[in-house]
VOZA-448363 format. One line per 5 residues: number of its first residue (from 1); their letters; for each residue x, y, z of C-alpha. Coordinates in steps of 0.02 Angstrom, whole numbers, plus 32768, in hexadecimal, padded with zeros to 4 digits. Example, Ala and Ser with C-alpha at 12.3 -4.5 7.8 and 13.67 -1.06 7.14 Angstrom:
REM VOZA-448363
1> as> 8267:7F1F:8186  82AC:7FCB:8165;
END
This chain:
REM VOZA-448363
1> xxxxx> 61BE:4B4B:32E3  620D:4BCE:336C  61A0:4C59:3311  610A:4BFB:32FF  6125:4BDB:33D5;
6> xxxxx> 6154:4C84:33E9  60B3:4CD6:3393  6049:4C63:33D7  6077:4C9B:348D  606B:4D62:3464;
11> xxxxx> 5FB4:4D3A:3434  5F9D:4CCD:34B5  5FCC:4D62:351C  5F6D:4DE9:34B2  5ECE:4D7E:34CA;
16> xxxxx> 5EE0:4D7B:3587  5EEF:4E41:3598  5E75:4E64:3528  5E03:4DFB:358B  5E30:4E31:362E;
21> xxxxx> 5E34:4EE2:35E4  5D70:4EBD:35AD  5D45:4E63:365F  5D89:4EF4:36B7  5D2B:4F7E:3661;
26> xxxxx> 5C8D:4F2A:3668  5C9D:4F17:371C  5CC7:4FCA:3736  5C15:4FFF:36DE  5B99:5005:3767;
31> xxxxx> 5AFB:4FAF:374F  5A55:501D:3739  59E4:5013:37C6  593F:4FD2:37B2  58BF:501C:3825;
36> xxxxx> 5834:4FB0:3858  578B:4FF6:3868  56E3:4FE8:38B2  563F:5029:38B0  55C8:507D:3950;
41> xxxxx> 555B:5006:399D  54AE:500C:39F2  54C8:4FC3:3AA1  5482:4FF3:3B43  54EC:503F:3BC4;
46> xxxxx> 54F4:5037:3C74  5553:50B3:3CEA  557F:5064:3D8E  55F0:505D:3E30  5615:4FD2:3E9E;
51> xxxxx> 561C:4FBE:3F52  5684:4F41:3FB4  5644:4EF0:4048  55DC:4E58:40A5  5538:4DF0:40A6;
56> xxxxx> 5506:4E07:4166  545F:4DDE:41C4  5400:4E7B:41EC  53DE:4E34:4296  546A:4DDC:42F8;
61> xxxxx> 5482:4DD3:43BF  5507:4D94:4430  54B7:4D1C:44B6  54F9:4D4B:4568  54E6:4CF1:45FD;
66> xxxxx> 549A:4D46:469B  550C:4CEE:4724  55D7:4CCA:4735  5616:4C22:471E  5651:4B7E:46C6;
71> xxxxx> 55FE:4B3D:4623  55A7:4AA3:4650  554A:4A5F:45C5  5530:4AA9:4514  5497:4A68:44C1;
76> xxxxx> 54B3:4A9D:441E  5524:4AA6:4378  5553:4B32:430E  54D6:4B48:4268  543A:4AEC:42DE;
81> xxxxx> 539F:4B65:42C3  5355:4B94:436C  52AC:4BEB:43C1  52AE:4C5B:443A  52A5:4C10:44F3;
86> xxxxx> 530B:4B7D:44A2  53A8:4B4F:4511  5462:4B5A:44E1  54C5:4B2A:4560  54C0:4B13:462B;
91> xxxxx> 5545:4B77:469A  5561:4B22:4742  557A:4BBE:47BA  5625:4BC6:482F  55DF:4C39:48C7;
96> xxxxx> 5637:4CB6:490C  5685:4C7B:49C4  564A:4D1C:4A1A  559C:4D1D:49D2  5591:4C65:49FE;
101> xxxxx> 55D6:4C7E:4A9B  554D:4D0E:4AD0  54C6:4C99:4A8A  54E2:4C0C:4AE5  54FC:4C67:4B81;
106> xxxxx> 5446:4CC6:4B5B  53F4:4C01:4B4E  5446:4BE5:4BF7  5410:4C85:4C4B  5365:4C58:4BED;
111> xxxxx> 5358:4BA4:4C34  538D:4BDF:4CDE  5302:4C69:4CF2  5287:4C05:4CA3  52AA:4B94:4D2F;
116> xxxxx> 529E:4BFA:4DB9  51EE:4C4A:4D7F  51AB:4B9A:4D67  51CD:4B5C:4E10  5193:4BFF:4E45;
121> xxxxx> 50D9:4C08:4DD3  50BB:4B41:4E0B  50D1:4B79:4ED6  5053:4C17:4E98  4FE8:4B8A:4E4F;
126> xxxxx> 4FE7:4B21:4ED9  4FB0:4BA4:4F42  4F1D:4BF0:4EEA  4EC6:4B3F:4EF8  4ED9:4B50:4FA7;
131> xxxxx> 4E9B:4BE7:4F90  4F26:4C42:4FF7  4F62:4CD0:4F60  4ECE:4D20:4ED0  4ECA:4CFD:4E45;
136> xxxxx> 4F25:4D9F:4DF7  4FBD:4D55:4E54  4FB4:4CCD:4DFB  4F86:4CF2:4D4D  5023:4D72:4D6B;
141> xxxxx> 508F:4CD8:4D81  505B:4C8D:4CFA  507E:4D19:4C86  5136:4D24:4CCA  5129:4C4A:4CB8;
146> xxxxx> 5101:4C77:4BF1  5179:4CFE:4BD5  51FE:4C87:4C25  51DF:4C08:4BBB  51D4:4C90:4B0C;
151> xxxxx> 5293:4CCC:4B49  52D1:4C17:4B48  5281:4BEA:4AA4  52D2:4C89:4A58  536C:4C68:4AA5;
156> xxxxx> 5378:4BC6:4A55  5345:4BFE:49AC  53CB:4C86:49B3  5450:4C00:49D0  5402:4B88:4953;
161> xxxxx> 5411:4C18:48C8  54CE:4C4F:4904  5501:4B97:48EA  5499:4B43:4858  5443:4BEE:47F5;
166> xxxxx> 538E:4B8D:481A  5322:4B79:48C0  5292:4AF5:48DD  51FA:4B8F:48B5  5258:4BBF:4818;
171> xxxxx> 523B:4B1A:47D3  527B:4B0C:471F  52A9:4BB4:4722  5356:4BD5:4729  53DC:4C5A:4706;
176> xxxxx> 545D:4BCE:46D9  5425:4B98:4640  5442:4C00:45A2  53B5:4C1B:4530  539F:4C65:448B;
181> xxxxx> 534E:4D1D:448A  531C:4D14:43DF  52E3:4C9B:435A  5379:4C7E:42CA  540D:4C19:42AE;
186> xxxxx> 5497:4BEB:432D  552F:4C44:42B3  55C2:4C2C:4349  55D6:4BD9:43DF  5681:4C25:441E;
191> xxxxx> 567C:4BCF:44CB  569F:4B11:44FE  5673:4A9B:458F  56E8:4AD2:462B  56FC:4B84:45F1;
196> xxxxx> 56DF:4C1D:4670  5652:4CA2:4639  5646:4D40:469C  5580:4D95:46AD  5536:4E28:464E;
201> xxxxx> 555D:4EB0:46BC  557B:4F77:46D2  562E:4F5C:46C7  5644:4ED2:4650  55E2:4E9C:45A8;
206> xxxxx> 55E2:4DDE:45E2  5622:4D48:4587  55D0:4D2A:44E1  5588:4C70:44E2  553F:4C79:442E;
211> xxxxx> 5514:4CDF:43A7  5463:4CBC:435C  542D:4D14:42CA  5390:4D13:4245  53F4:4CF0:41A8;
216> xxxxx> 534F:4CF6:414B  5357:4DB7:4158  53FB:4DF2:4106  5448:4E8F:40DE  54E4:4ED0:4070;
221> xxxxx> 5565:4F26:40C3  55D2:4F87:4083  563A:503F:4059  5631:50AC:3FC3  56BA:512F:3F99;
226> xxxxx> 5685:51E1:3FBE  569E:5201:3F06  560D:518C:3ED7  55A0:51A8:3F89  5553:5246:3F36;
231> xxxxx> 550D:51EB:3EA2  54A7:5158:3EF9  5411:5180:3F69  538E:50ED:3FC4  5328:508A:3F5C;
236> xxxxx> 53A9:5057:3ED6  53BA:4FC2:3EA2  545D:4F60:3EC6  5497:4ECC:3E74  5509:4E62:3ED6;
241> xxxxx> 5585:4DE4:3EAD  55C3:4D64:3F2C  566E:4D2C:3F35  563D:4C7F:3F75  55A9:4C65:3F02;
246> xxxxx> 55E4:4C5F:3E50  557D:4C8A:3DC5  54DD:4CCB:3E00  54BF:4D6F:3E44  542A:4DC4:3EC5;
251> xxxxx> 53D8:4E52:3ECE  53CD:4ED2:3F62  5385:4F8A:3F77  53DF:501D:3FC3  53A8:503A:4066;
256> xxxxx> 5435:50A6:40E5  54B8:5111:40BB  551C:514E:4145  5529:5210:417D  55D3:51F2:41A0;
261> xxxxx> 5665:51C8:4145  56FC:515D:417F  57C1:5181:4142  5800:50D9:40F9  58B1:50CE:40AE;
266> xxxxx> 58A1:5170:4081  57EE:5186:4030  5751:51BF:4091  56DF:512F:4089  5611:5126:40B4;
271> xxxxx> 55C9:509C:40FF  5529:5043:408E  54A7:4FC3:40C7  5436:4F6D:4041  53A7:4EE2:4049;
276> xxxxx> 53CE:4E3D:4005  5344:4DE7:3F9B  5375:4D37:3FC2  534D:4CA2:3F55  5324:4BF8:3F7F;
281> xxxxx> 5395:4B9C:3F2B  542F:4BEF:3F91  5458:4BF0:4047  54B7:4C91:4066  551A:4C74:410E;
286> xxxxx> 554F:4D1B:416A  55D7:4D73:4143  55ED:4D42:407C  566E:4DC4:4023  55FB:4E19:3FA7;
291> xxxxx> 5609:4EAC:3F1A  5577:4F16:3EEE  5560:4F6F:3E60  54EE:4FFF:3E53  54AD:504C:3DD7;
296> xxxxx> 54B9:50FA:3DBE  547F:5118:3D19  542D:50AF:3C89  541B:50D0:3BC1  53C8:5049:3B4E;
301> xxxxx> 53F4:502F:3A95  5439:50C6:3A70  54D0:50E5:3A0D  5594:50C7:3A3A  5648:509A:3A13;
306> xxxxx> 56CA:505F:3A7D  5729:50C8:3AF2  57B0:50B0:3AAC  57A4:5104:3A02  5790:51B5:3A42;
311> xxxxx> 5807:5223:3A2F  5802:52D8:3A8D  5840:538B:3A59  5836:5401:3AE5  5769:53EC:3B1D;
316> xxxxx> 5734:53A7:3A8A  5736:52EC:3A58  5733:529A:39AA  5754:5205:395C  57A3:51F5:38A9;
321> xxxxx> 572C:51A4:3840  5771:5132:3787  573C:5197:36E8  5780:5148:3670  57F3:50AE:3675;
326> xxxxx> 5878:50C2:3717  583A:519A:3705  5818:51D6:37AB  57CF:5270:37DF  57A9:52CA:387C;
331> xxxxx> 56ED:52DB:38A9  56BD:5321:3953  5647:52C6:39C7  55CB:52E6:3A61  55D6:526A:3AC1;
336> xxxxx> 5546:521E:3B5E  5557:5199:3BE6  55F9:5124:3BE2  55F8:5063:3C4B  56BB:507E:3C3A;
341> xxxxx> 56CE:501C:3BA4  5644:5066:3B44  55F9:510A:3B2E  5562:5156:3ADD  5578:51BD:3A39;
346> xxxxx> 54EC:5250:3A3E  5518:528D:399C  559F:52A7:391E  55A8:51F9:38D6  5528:516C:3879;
351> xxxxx> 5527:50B9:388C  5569:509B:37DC  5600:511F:3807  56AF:5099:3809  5729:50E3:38A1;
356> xxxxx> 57D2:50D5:38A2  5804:505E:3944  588B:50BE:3991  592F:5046:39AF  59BD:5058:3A43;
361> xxxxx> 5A6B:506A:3A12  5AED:5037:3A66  5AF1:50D0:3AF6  5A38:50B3:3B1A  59F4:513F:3AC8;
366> xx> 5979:512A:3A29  59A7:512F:3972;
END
């Protein structure tokens, strides 16, 4: 019974090596590889760069007001389309104490001459019906009685326009209230009721009330890399894609490129502008983040493989192409205009040719 137990066990044990013997070398005999193939395509390709930038109006203006003061009164909201002549806000003037000083001492030198010359041109008066003086005397004191009475009324105007911006023969017409130069839509308003504005002047740009612009008329703005600025010229087409309007994209045609580049992070970069063709069904508000393609260069159906699957040996370029089953063999190419992913095949291959799809190992480099 020990001997039966005891042979049992050995080929127990024999079993188990020999399997683990069999396991082991199969695992040690590398798999073959099979290559997967495909075959060139027609396809059209499209060679293009892409430019990073904005959705601006062409025509935008900062509305300054022509005196110093507090906001009064704004009329309007951000977004509101306006006309021109159509009022923003009203700015209630604080004079200066000097210049209101002089001008109401002026009115009261004013009032006091005027006075004097019409006591004086009623004595003259009275005395040419009695026939005493001539009449040049007295049409002379009349003249001085007008002129009198034209200081005063300018005098008081003056004063009138130091303290309120307006006099009574301006009528509605009035330096305190803000209007719109141009027809569009109100896009800011940075000021509020009680804040100070300071003038348009030599010295100082002014305090911007609003900013009005026609947001019918856009343009794309944007900067190409000085590596691409040599390929594009006016009158390309651009094809835009904006960030805050998904799936649909506009059109827009080349238009400026700048002289000039500027250095950005390193790279030279030139300054584009294109025109938007805007559609109905989308309002485009000013300043959208946009990317525009343009396209350099166009093929239609013509033939191509991926990328990918060539292979290069000093200046040439081939492929390997299947002859038989998992045979490969080198076969040159010329190749035409690549997208990046694909590129055109000008000759060295057929449509019914199968090519070997290259594979990464594990460094990165193809197998």
């Amino acid at each position: 019974m020990k001997k039966v137990i005891r042979i049992t066990v050995l080929i127990i044990i024999l079993a188990v090596f020999v399997i683990t013997i069999v396991y082991l070398y199969r695992k040690s005999q590398e798999k073959p590889i099979v290559y997967q193939t495909e075959k060139p395509f027609m396809t059209g390709i499209i060679k293009k760069t892409v430019a990073t930038g904005s959705v601006i109006p062409r025509k935008e203006i900062e509305i300054k007001p022509q005196v110093s003061g507090i906001v009064e009164e704004i009329f309007v909201q951000a977004g509101k389309q306006v006309r021109q002549g159509d009022v923003i806000a009203r700015v209630r003037i604080i004079p200066d104490l000097i210049n209101l000083n002089n001008a109401e001492a002026r009115l009261e030198r004013a009032k006091i001459a005027f006075d004097d010359v019409r006591i004086s041109a009623e004595r003259q008066e009275k005395l040419y019906m009695q026939g005493v003086i001539s009449a040049v005397e007295n049409q002379q004191a009349q003249v001085s009685l007008k002129n009198a009475r034209q200081e005063t009324d300018a005098a008081e105007a003056n004063l009138e326009l130091i303290r309120e911006g307006v006099n009574k023969k301006s009528g509605k017409t009035t330096n305190t209230l803000i209007r719109s130069t141009i027809e569009g839509m109100l896009l800011d308003i940075p000021i509020k009721v009680g804040n100070s504005v300071i003038e348009t002047n030599n010295f100082n740009a002014g305090t911007t009330i609003a900013t009005v612009a026609d947001v019918g008329d856009m343009i794309f703005q944007g900067k190409v890399d000085e590596t691409e600025v040599g390929k594009i010229k006016p009158g390309m087409d651009l094809l835009l894609t904006i960030g805050a309007i998904e799936n649909d994209t506009f059109h827009a045609t080349l238009k400026y490129i700048a002289p000039k580049g500027i250095l950005e992070n390193g790279a030279v970069q030139f300054e584009i502008k294109a025109d938007v063709i805007l559609k109905d069904d989308h309002f485009i508000r000013a300043g959208y983040s946009a990317n525009a393609d343009i396209v350099l260069d166009h093929k239609d159906n013509v033939l191509a493989v991926k990328e990918a699957a060539l292979l290069f040996q000093g200046d040439s370029t081939y492929v390997e192409v299947e002859t038989s089953s998992q045979k490969f063999e080198k076969r040159f190419v010329k190749t035409g205009l690549s997208d990046g992913i694909n590129i055109q095949i000008l000759s060295g291959l057929t449509k019914n040719d199968k090519i070997k799809v290259q594979q990464l190992n594990g460094s990165g480099t193809m197998k």
